[in-house]
C-alpha positions in Angstrom: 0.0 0.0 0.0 0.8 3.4 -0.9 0.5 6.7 -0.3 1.2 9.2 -2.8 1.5 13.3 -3.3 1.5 12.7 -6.8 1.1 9.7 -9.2 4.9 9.4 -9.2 6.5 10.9 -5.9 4.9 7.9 -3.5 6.0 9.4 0.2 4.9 6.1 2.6 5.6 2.8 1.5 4.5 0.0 3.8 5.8 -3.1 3.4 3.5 -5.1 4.6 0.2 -4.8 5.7 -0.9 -3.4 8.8 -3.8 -4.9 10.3 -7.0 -3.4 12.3 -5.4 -4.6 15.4 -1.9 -3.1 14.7 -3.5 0.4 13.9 -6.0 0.3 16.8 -2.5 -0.2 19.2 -1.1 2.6 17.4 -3.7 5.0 18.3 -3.7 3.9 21.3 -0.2 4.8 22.0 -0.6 7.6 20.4 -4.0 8.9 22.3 -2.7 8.1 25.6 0.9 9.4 25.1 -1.1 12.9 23.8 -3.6 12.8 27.2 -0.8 11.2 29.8 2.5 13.0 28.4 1.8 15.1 25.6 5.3 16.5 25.1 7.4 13.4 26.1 7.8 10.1 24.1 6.7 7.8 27.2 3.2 6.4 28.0 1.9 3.9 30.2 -0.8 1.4 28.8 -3.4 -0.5 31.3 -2.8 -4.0 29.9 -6.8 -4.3 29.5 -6.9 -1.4 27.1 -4.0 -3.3 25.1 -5.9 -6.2 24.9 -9.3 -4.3 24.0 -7.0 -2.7 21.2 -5.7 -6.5 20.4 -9.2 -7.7 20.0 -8.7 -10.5 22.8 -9.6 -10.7 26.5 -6.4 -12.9 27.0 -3.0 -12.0 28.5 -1.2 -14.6 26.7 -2.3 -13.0 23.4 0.0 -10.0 24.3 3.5 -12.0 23.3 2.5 -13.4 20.0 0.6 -9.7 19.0 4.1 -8.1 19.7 6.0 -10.8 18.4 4.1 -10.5 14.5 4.0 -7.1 15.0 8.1 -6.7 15.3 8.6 -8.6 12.3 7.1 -6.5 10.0 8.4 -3.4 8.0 7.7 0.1 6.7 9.5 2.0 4.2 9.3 5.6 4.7 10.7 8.3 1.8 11.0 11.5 2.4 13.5 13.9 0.6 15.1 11.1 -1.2 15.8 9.1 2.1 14.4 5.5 2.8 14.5 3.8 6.0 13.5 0.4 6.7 13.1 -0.3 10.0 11.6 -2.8 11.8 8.0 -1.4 13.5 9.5 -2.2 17.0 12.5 -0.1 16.7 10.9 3.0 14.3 7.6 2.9 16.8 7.9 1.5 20.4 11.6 1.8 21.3 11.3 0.1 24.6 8.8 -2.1 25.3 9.4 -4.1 28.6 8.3 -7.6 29.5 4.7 -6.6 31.1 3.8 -5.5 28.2 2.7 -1.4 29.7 5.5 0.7 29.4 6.1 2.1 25.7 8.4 4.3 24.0 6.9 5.3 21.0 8.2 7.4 18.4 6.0 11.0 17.6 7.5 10.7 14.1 6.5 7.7 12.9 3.0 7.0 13.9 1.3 9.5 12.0 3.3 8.1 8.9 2.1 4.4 9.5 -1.4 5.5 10.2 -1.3 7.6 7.2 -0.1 4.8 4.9 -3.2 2.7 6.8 -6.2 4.8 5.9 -4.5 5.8 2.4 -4.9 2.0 2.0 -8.2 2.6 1.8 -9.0 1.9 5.9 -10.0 4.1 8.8 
C-alpha cells in the first residue's frame, strides 16, 4: 500500500500490511501518550486497554501480538531518504516484559497510520 502526493513521488511505502489490530495499538499509543504526556515520548498502557485494542480478552495474546507485529516493516521516503526499520524499533523503542510501558516514536505514527487509511481503511 501506498501513499502518494502525486502519481509518481509515493511518500509512505508499507511493506507489509498493517492490520485493524496493529492500527487500533497505534492509536492507542498515540492517544494516551497525547492525554498522559503530551510532550514526552513515554506512555503507560493499562494492559486491559491493550488487549481491548488486540481484539482479545487474554494476557497470553500479548507476546505473540508483539511478536508478529516486530517482524514487519515500513519503508518511509521522504526527501530522497528510505529507511526500513523494523516497526519495534521505528515505533515503540522500549517495550518491557509486562507488556505497559512504551516508548513510542511521535514521528512515525502519523506516517504508518497515514499509509493505513490511504490503503483505503480508517
Amino acid at each position: 500500500m501506498t501513499h502518494d502526493n502525486n502519481e509518481t513521488n509515493p511518500d509512505y511505502e508499507v511493506s507489509d500490511d498493517i492490520t485493524d489490530e496493529e492500527v487500533a495499538v497505534l492509536r492507542l499509543f498515540a492517544e494516551t501518550l497525547l492525554r498522559t504526556n503530551p510532550s514526552g515520548t513515554e506512555a503507560v498502557i493499562p494492559e486491559r486497554d491493550l488487549l481491548e485494542a488486540i481484539g482479545s480478552t487474554d494476557p497470553s495474546a500479548i507476546d505473540p501480538f508483539f511478536d508478529g507485529f516486530s517482524q514487519k516493516r515500513m519503508y518511509v521516503r521522504r526527501g530522497g531518504i528510505i529507511s526500513r526499520r523494523p516497526y519495534l524499533e521505528s515505533v515503540v523503542h522500549d517495550y518491557d516484559r509486562q507488556k505497559t510501558h512504551l516508548t513510542v516514536n511521535h514521528l512515525m505514527l502519523p506516517n504508518i497510520l497515514d499509509a493505513y487509511r490511504d490503503s483505503g481503511n480508517e
